[in-house]
Steps between C-alpha positions, in 0.01 A plus 500: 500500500605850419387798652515837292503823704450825275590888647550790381193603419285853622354790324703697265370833296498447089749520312690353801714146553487212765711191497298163637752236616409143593726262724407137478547296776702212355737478221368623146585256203655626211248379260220613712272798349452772759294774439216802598114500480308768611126542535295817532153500680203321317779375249651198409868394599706604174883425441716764540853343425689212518845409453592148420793266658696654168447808580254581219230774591181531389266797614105605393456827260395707746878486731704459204785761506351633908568163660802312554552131658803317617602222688807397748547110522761548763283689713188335446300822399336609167412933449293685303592888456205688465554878310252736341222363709161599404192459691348203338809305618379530837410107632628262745819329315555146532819299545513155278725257490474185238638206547396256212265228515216685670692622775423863551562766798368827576539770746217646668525857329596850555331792454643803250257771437601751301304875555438709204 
């Protein structure tokens, strides 16, 4: 079992930046997938980013260019830089962690609103 703590998030004006960070409690793999999700009230859970064990990054239209995630192996911790926030970014971001065959961990969310 793996435990996924997230921090860094608050409230932040627009046009501002926050970094999330999430510390896992046990070793991350190098082939596992790590990523964000965030969801905003009354909405569904949407991907945000991931990075894969290669280090290949994918991230949805909307953060492209804003948003930017990494990952330390050594430390067991995977980021996601946050610029140019706008106010529809506000949601509570989830930590994820996949592990291949169905084995799948999550954080239990932080809060970033972002005030226009």
């Amino acid at each position: 079992q793996v435990q996924l703590v997230e921090s860094g998030g608050g409230l932040v004006q627009a046009g501002g930046s926050l970094r999330l960070s999430c510390a896992a409690s046990r070793g991350i793999f190098v082939t596992d997938t790590m990523g964000w999700y965030r969801q905003a009230p009354g909405q569904e859970r949407e991907l945000v980013a991931f990075i894969a064990g290669g280090g290949r990054t994918t991230y949805v239209d909307s953060v492209k260019g804003r948003f930017t995630i990494s990952r330390d192996n050594a430390k067991n911790t995977v980021s996601l830089q946050m610029n140019s926030l706008r106010p529809e970014d506000t949601a509570v971001y989830y930590c994820y962690l996949g592990r291949g065959g169905g084995i799948n961990y999550w954080g239990k969310g932080i809060v970033v609103t972002v005030s226009s």
